[in-house]
C-alpha atoms as an extended CHARMM CRD file, in Angstrom:
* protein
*
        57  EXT
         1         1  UNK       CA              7.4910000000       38.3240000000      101.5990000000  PROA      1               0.0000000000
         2         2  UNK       CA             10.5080000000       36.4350000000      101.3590000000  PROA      2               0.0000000000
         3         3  UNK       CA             13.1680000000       34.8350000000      103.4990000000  PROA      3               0.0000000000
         4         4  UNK       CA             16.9630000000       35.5900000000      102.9180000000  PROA      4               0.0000000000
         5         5  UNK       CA             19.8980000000       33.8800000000      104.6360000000  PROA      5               0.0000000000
         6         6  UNK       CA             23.0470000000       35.7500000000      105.1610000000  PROA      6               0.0000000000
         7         7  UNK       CA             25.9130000000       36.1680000000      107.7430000000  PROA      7               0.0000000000
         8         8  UNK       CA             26.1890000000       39.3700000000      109.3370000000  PROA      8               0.0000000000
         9         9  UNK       CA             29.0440000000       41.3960000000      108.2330000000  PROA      9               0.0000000000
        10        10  UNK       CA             29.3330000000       43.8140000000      110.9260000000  PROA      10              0.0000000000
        11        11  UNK       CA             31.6310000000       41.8920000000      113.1540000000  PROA      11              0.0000000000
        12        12  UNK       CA             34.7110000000       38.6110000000      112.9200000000  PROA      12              0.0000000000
        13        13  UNK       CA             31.7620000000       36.2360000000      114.6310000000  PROA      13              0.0000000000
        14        14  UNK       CA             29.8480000000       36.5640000000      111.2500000000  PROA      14              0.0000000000
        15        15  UNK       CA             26.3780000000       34.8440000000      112.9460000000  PROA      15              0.0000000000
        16        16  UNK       CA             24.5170000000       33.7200000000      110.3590000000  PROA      16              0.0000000000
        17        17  UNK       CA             20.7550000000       35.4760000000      109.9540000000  PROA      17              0.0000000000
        18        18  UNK       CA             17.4410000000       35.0080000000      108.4870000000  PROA      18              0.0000000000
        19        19  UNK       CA             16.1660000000       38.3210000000      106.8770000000  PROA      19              0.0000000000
        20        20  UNK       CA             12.5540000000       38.6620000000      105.7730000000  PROA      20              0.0000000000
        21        21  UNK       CA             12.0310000000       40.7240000000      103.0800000000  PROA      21              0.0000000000
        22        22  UNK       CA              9.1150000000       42.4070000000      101.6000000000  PROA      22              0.0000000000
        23        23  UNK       CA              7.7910000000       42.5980000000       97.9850000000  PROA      23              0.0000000000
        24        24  UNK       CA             10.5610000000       45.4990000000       97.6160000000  PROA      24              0.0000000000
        25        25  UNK       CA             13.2450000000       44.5510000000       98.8740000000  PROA      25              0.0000000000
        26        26  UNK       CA             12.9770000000       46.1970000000      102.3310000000  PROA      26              0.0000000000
        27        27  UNK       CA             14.2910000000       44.4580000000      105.0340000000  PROA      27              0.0000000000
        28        28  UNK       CA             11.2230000000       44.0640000000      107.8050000000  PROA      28              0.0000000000
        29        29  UNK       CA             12.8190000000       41.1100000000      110.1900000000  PROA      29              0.0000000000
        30        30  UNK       CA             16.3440000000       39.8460000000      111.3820000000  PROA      30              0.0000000000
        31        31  UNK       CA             16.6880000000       37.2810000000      113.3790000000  PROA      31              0.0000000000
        32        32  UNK       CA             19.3950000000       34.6220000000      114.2630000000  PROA      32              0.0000000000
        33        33  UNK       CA             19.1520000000       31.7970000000      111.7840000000  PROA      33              0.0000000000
        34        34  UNK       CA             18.8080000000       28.5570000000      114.2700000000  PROA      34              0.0000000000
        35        35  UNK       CA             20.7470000000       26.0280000000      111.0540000000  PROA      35              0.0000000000
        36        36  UNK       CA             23.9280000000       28.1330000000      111.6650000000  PROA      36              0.0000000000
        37        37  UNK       CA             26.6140000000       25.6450000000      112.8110000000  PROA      37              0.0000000000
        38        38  UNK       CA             28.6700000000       28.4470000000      114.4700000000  PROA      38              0.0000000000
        39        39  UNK       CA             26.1750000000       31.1560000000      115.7080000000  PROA      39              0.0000000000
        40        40  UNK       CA             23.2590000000       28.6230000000      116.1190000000  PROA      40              0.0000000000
        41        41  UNK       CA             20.5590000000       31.0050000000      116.1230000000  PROA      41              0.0000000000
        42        42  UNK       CA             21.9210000000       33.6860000000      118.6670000000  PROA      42              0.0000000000
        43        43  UNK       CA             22.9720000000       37.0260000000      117.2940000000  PROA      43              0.0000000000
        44        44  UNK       CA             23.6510000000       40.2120000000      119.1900000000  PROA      44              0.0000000000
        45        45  UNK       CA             22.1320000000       43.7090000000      119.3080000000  PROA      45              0.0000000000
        46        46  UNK       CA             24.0050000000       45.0900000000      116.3060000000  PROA      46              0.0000000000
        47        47  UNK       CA             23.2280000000       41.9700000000      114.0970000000  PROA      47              0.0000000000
        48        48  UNK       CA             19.5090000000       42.4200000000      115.3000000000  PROA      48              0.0000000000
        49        49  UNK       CA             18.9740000000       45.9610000000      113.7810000000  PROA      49              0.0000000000
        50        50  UNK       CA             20.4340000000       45.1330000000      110.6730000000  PROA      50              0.0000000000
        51        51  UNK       CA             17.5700000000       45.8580000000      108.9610000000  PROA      51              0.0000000000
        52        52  UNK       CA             17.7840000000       49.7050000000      110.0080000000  PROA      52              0.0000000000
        53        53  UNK       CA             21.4480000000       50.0640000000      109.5130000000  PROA      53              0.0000000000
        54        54  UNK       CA             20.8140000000       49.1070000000      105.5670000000  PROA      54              0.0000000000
        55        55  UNK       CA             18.2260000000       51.2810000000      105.6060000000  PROA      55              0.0000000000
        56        56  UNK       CA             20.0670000000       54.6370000000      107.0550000000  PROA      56              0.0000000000
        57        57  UNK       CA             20.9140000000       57.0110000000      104.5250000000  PROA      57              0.0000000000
C-alpha cells in the first residue's frame, strides 16, 4: 500500500486528495487531504468516488 497526493480534476475547486493505492496500482481509498491550503481536507461526493470513476471501463 501506498499513499498518493493529487488534486481532483473533475471540477474548477480542484480539492486536493490523498489516494491509497495498492501493490497494483488500484486505487482502494480517497479521501480529502487535510494539508490542502484551499480544500483543507473536505471534498465532495464526486471527488470521493474517484477511485471507481478511474476504474470504469
Amino acid at each position: 500500500m501506498r499513499t498518493a497526493h493529487r488534486t481532483c480534476p473533475l471540477c474548477e475547486a480542484v480539492c486536493g486528495l490523498r489516494l491509497t493505492l495498492d501493490d497494483t496500482g488500484h486505487v482502494t481509498s480517497v479521501k480529502g487531504d487535510p494539508d490542502d491550503p484551499f480544500s483543507k481536507g473536505f471534498v465532495c461526493p464526486k471527488g470521493a468516488s474517484l477511485g471507481r470513476i478511474d476504474e470504469d471501463p
